[in-house]
C-alpha positions in Angstrom: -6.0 19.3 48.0 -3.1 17.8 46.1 -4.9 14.2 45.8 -7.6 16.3 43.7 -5.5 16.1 40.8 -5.3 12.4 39.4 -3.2 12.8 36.4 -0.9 15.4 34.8 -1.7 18.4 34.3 0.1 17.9 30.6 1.4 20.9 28.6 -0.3 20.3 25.0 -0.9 22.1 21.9 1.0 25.3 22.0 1.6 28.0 19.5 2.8 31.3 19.7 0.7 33.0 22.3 -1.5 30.0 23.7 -1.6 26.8 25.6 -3.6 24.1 26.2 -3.5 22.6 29.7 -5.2 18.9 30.2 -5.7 17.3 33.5 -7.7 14.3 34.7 -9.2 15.3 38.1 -10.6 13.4 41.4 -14.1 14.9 41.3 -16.2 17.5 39.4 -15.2 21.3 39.7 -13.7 23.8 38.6 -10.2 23.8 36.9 -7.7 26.9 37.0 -4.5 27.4 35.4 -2.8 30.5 36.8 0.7 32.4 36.2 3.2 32.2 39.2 4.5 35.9 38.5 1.0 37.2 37.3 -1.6 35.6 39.5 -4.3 38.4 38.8 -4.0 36.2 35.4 -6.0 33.0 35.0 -7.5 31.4 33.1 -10.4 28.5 34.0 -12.4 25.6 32.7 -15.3 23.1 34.1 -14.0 19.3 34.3 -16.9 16.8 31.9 -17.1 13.4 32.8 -16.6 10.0 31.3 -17.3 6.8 32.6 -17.1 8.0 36.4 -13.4 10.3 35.5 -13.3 14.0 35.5 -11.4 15.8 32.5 -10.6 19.7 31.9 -8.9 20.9 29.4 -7.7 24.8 30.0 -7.3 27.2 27.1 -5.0 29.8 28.1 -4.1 32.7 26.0 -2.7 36.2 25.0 0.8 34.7 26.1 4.3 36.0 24.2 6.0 34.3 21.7 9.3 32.1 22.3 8.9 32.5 26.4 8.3 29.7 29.3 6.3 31.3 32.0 6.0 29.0 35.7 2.1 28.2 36.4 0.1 26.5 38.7 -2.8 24.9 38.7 -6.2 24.7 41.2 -8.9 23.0 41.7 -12.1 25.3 43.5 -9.9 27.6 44.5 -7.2 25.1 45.8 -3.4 24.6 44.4 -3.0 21.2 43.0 0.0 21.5 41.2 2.8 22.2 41.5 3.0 19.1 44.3 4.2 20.5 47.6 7.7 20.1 49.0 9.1 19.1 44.9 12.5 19.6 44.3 11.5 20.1 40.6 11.5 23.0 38.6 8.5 24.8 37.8 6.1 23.5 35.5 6.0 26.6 32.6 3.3 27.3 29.8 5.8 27.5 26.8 5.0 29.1 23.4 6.9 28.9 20.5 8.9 31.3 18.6 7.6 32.8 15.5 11.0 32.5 13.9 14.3 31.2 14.7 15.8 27.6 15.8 13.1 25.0 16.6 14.3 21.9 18.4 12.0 19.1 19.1 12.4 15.5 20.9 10.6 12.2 19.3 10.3 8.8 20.0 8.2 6.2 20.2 6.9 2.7 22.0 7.0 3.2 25.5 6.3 0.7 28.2 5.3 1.5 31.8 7.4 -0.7 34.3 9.2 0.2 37.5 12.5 1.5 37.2 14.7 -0.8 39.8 17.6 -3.0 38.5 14.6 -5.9 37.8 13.3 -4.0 35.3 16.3 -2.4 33.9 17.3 -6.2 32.7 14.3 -6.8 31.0 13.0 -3.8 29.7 16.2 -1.4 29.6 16.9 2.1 30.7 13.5 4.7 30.1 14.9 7.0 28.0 12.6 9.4 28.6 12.5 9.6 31.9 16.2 9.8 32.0 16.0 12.8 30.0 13.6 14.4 32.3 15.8 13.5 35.2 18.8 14.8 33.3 16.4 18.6 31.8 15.4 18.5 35.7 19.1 19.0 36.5 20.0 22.0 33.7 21.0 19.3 31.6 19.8 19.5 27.6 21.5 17.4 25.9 24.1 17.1 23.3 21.9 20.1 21.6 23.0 22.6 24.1 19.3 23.8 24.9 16.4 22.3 26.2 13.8 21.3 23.0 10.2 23.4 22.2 8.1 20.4 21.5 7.7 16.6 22.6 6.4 14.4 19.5 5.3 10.7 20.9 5.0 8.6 17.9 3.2 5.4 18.9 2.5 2.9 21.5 2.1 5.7 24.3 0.4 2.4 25.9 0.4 -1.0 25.4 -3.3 -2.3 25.5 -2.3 -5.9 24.9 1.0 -6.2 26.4 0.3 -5.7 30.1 2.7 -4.8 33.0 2.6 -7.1 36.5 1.0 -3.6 37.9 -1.8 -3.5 35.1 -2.5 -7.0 35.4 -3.2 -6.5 39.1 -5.5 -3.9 38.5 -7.4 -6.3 35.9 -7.8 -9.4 38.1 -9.0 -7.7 40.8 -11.9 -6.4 38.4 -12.7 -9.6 36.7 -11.4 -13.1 35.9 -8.1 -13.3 34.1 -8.9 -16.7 32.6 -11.9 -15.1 30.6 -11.3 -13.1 27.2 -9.5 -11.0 27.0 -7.6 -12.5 29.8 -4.8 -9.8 30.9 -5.7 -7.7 27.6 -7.4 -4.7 28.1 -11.5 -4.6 28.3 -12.7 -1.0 28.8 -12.3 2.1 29.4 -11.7 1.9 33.5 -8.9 -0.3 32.5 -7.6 2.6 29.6 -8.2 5.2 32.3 -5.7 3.3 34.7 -3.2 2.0 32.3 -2.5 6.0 31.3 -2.4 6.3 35.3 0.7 4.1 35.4 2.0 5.7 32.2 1.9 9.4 33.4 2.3 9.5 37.1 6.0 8.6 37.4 7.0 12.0 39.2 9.8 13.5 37.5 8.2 12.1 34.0 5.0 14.1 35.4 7.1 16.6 35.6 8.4 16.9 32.1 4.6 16.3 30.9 3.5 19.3 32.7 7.0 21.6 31.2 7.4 20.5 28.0 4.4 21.0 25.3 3.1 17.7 23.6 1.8 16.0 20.2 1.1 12.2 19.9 -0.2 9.9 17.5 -1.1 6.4 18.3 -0.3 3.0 16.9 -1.2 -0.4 16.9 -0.3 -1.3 20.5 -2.5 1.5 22.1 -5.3 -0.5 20.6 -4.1 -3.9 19.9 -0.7 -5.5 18.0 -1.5 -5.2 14.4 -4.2 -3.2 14.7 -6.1 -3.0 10.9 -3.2 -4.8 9.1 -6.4 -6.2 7.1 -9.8 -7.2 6.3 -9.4 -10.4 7.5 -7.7 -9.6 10.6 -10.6 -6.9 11.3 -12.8 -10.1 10.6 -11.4 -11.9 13.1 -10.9 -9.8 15.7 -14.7 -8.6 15.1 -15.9 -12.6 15.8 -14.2 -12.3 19.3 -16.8 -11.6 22.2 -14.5 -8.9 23.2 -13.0 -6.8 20.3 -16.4 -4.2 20.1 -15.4 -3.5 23.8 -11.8 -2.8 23.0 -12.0 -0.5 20.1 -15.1 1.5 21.5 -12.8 2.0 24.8 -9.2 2.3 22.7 -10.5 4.9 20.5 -12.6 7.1 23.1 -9.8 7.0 25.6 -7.6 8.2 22.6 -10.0 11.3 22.0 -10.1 12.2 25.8 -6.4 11.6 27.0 -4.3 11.8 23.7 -6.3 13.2 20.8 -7.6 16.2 22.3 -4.3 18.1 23.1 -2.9 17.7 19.5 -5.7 20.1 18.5 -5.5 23.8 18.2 -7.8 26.5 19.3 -9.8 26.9 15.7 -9.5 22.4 15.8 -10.9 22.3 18.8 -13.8 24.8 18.0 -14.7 22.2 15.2 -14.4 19.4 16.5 -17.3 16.9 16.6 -17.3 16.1 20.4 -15.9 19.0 22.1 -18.9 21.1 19.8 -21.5 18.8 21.8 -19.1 19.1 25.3 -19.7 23.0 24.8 -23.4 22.6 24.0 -24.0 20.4 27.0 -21.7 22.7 29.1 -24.3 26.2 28.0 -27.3 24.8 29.4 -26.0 23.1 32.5 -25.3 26.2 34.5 -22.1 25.2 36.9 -22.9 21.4 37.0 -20.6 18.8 35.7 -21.3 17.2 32.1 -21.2 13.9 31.2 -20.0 13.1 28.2 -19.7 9.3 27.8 -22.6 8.4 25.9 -21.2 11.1 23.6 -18.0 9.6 23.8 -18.8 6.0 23.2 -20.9 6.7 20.1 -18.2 8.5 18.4 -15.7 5.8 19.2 -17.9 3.3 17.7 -19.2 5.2 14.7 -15.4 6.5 14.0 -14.5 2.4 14.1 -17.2 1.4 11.6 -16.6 4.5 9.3 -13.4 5.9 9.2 -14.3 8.8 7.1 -16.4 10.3 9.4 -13.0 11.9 11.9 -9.9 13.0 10.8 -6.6 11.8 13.7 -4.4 13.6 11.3 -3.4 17.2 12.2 -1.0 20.0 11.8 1.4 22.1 13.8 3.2 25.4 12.9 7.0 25.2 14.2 8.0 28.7 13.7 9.0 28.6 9.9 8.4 25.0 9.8 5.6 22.9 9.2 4.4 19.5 10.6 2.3 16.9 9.0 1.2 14.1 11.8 -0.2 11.4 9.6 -2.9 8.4 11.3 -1.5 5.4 9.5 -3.8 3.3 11.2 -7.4 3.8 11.5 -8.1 5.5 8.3 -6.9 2.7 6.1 -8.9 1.4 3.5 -8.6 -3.0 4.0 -10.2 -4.0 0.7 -8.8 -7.5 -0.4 -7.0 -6.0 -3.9 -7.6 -2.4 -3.0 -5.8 -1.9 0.3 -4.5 1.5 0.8 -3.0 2.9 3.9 -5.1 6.2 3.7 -8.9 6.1 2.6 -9.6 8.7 -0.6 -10.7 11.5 2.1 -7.4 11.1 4.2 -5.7 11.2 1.0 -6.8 14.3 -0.2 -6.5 15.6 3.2 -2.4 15.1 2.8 -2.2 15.6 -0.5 -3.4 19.0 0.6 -1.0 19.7 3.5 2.4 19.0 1.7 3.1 21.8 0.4 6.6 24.2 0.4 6.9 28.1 1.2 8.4 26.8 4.7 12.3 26.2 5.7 11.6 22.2 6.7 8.6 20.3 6.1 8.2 17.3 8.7 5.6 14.3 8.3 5.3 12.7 11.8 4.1 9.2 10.6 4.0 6.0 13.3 5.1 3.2 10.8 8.6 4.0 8.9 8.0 5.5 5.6 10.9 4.1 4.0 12.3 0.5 5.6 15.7 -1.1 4.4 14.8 -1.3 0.7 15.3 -5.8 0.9 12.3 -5.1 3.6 10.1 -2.7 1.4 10.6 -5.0 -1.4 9.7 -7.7 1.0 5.9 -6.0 2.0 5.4 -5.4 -1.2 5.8 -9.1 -2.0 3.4 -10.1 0.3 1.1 -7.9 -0.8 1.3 -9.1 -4.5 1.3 -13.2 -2.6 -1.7 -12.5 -0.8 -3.6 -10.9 -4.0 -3.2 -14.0 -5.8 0.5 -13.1 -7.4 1.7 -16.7 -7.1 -1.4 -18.1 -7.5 -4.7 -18.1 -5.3 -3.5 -21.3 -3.8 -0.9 -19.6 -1.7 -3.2 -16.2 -0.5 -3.7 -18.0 2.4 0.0 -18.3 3.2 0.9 -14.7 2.6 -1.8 -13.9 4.7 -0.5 -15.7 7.9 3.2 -14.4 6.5 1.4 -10.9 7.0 0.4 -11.4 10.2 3.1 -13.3 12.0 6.1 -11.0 10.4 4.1 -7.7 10.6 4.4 -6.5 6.9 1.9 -3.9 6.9 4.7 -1.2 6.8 3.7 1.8 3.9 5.3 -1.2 1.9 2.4 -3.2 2.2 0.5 -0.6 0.9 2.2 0.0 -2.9 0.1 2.2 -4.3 -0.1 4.9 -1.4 3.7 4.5 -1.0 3.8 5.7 -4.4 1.3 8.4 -4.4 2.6 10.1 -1.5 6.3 9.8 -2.8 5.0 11.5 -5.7 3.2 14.7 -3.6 6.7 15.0 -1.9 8.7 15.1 -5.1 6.4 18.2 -5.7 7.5 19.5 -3.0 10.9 18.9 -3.4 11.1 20.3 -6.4 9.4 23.3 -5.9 5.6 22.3 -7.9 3.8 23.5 -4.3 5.7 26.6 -3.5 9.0 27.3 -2.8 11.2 24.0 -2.0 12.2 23.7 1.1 15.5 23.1 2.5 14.3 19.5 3.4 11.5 17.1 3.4 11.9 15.0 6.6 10.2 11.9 7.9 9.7 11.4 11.6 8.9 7.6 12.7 9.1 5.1 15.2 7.6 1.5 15.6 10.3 -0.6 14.7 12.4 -1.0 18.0 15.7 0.3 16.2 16.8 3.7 15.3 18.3 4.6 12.3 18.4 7.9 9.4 17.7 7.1 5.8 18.1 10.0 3.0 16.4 9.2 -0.4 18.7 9.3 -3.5 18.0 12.4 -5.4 20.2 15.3 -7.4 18.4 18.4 -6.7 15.6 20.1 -5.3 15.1 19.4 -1.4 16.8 16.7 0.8 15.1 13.9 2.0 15.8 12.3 4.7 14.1 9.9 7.2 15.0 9.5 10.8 13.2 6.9 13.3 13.3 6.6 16.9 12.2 3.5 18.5 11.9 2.4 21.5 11.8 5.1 24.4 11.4 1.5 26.7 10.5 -1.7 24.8 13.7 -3.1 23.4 13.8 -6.3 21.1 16.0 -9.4 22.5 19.6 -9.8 21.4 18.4 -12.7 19.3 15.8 -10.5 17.6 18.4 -7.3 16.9 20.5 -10.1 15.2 17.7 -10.5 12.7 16.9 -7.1 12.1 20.4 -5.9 11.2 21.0 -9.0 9.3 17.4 -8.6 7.0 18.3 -5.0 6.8 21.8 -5.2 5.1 21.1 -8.4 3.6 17.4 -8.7 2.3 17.6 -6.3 -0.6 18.6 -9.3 -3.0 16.1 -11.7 -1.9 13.3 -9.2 -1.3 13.7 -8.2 -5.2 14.0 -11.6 -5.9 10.8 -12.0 -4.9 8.7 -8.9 -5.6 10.0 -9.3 -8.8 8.5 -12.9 -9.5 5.3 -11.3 -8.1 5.6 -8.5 -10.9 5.7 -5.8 -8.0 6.9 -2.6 -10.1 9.6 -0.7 -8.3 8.5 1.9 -5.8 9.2 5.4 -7.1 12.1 6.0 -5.0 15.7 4.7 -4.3 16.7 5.2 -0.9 19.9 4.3 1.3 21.1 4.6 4.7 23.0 7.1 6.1 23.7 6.0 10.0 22.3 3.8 12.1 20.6 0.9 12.9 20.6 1.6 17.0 18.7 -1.3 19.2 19.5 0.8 22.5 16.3 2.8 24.2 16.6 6.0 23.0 14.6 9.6 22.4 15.3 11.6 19.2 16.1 15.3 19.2 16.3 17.5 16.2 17.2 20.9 15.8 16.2 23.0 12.9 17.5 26.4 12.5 17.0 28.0 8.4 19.1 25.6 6.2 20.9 23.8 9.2 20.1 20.2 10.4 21.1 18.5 13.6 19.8 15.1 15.1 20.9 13.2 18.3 19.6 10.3 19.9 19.9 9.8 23.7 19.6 7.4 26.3 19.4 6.4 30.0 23.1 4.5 31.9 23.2 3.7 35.2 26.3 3.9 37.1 26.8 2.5 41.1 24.0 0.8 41.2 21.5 4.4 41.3 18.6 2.8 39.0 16.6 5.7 40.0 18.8 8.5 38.8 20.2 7.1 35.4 22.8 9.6 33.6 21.7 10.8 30.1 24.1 9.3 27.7 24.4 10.0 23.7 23.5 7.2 21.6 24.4 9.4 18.2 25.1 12.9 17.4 25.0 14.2 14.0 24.9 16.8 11.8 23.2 16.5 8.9 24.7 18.3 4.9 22.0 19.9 3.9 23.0 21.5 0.5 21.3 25.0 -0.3 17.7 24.0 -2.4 18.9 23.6 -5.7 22.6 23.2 -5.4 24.2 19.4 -6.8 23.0 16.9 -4.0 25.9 14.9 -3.2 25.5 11.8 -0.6 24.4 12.8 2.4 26.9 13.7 5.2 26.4 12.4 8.9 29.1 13.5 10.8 28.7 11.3 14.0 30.0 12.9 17.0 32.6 11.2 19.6 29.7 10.2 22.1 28.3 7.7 20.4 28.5 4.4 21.8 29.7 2.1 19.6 32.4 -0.3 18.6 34.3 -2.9 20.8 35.0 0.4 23.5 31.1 0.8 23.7 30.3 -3.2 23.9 32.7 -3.3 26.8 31.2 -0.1 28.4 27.7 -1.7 27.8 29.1 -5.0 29.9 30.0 -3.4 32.8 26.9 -1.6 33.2 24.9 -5.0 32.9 27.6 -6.5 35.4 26.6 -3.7 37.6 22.9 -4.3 37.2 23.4 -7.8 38.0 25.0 -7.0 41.4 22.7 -5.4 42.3 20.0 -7.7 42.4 22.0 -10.1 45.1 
């Protein structure tokens, strides 16, 4: 029965010739994935439980390289999935090539609201449901083909900032006007917010056709999570935090951490090790995992050398480095660092050349307007006692309230992982590649930065944020102006602080974007394209927006050792921009606004 099915099933870590399948099920059984075409092959798995919900993840193998191939999936013997009567394509296990063009879409900070013209006032167009809407109709995109790989960067869910939906589901669970009030409290209430995250049909849909990697950031926990020791101290005096973060992080592991791994990860990993050991001596019965679960979640809190979120992924010739900027920092007053020693050594081992592009998937923006990097460092110098000890207090509460805990706020790991890349760049870890390029999100604008060297490999930066959480008009107004204006001040005052320089220069080379947008990148041998798209609605139809291009550009990227010469970003004719694009964005909100009487 259809109903059997709760959530997904989500296409995750694929490689070459296998695919991991997850799904949350109604009850205890047994999972199968099975090929439309082939259906003499499948492949199975036993659902574990935690905390009363039923999990599977589905290994499938001895697939070909570079091919989609349609599925289905069962539950006892049942079809689940696809849903009867859809009018969407078929979900399809898809590997990657072993060579050749990659293409991937990114983004981050997504909120899960309704998508009427309500919503589309407050919270914008979902970018990536619009895209699924628009790959649903044949449409790609400004790339011309459909991508290989979905990178979510952050804020999958937000823990802290609940939806009128999620807030429902709370009250009628416990009083609202007890802590945490409309926050989030356990893992029943994790379990349903990724309900109202993942169920939308056609984003479903996408889930289950196009493979996934994610990282989390502070919201799927809690705003600011570990910006420092003495925000873990106060959060830790709250009756409620232990709850949270035992709940956030085991959550993370079942619905999110899990699918980033690959076969040989898996194998290794902690829990799934004990899954499989419960899972040999209970016959065909169901496991329970959550006392498993919880204790890791708690012990991995407390000491955040004992797991690793970090991981790699093969793309073909390329190589991707997904760095956890948040739970393995170290939050010693005077010896902060945004990765602990073992973390560290753990990167410093992974960037390395001998590929065409090497990309480092980090949540929080490696390199910020240089006014605002300047800026975090400041505070960081304030609050170790650079303008006195009278004043840590202040830059504390300036830390807090203005979120500086960027890698800016962190100096010395700034530097040090600046310094691995420059090895890479210039050819000290193997052969340079063509490019060294930074993946982010978090900030609620979009925007590409290239750092300012000569020779050896490009590097460039390129953050997408928001998919669906964009910041008031007021608030853009801000941004914009600190980034274009604050490099003065901010060296001003990292100066007075005796902050040395960071390692790098850096400078924009498009962008900033405010709109909701998703990021898609192709990489094929030295060639470089990036566009960032969006959801419009036109006639009033909020529930089928039309894709539309925020920016399309291609990206000079010299030959490895050639004369770098500034960066070219030659932005295509779609974007929207200028007094033609204002206008354009008017009538749509005139539109929106009709619609509501």
């Amino acid at each position: 029965m259809a109903e059997d099915l709760v959530l997904g099933p989500l296409l995750r870590h694929v490689d070459a010739t296998s695919a991991a399948v997850w799904v949350e099920t109604g009850r205890a059984g047994k999972v199968a994935v099975r090929l439309i075409e082939q259906p003499d092959r499948v492949w199975r798995a036993r659902t574990f439980a935690v905390h009363g919900h039923h999990y599977a993840l589905v290994e499938v193998d001895g697939l070909d390289p570079g091919t989609r191939t349609a599925y289905q999936v069962l539950v006892d013997g049942e079809v689940v999935w696809p849903p009867a009567g859809t009018d969407l394509p078929a979900s399809t296990l898809t590997t990657l090539p072993e060579d050749g063009a990659v293409r991937l879409a990114f983004g981050s900070c997504r909120t899960s609201v309704p998508h009427d013209a309500v919503h589309h006032l407050s919270h914008g167009v979902d970018a990536l449901r619009s895209y699924a809407l628009a790959l649903a109709d044949g449409d790609p995109g400004p790339l011309g083909t459909p991508p290989q790989l979905l990178l979510l960067l952050g804020d999958q869910v937000y823990a802290d900032s609940t939806s009128a939906a999620m807030r429902e589901f709370i009250a009628a669970r416990r009083d609202l006007d007890e802590e945490p009030g409309p926050e989030l409290a356990d893992y029943e209430e994790y379990a349903h917010l990724y309900r109202l995250a993942w169920s939308e049909p056609a984003l479903r849909w996408l889930l289950s056709w196009l493979p996934s990697l994610m990282i989390f950031d502070d919201h799927d926990v809690r705003d600011d999570w570990n910006t420092s020791q003495q925000w873990r101290e106060e959060m830790e005096a709250t009756s409620w935090w232990h709850g949270r973060i035992v709940a956030g992080l085991g959550s993370y592991w079942v619905y999110q951490h899990l699918g980033n791994l690959s076969p040989a990860a898996r194998a290794e990993d902690p829990l799934w090790v004990e899954l499989r050991r419960r899972q040999e001596g209970a016959g065909e019965a169901e496991v329970d995992l959550t006392d498993a679960v919880d204790a890791f979640a708690e012990r991995t809190d407390a000491e955040p050398l004992s797991y690793r979120w970090s991981y790699t992924h093969r793309l073909g010739r390329n190589r991707l480095v997904v760095v956890d900027s948040r739970a393995s920092r170290r939050l010693d007053p005077g010896d902060r660092a945004m990765l602990d020693e073992r973390e560290t050594r753990w990167v410093d081992e992974q960037l390395v050349g001998d590929v065409d592009h090497l990309l480092v998937g980090t949540s929080l923006p490696f390199l910020l307007p240089r006014g605002l990097h300047h800026l975090e460092s400041w505070n960081e110098a304030l609050v170790n006692g650079g303008w006195g000890h009278r004043l840590t207090g202040v830059g504390e509460r300036l830390r807090q309230e203005l979120d500086l805990e960027h890698w800016g706020a962190f100096a010395a790991s700034f530097d040090r992982v600046a310094e691995m890349v420059d090895e890479v760049a210039d050819g000290r870890r193997g052969a340079a590649p063509s490019s060294v390029l930074f993946l982010s999100g978090d900030v609620h604008h979009s925007y590409v930065t290239e750092v300012e060297r000569r020779t050896g490999s490009r590097i460039l930066q390129l953050v997408c944020s928001p998919i669906r959480n964009p910041l008031p008009r007021a608030a853009r107004a801000i941004v914009a102006g600190l980034s274009h204006g604050a490099r003065p001040l901010g060296t001003l005052l990292a100066r007075s602080a005796r902050v040395p320089d960071p390692r790098w220069d850096w400078h924009g080379v498009a962008g900033p974007w405010f709109d909701n947008n998703l990021a898609l990148l192709e990489l094929d041998g030295t060639d470089l394209r990036a566009a960032w798209v969006g959801g419009k609605v036109l006639g009033g139809e909020h529930d089928r927006p039309r894709l539309a291009v925020v920016a399309d550009l291609e990206l000079d990227v010299p030959p490895v050792g050639s004369e770098h010469h500034d960066a070219v970003a030659r932005v295509h004719p779609g974007v929207v921009g200028g007094m033609r694009g204002r206008l354009r964005r008017l009538r749509e909100r005139l539109v929106a606004r009709r619609s509501l009487r």
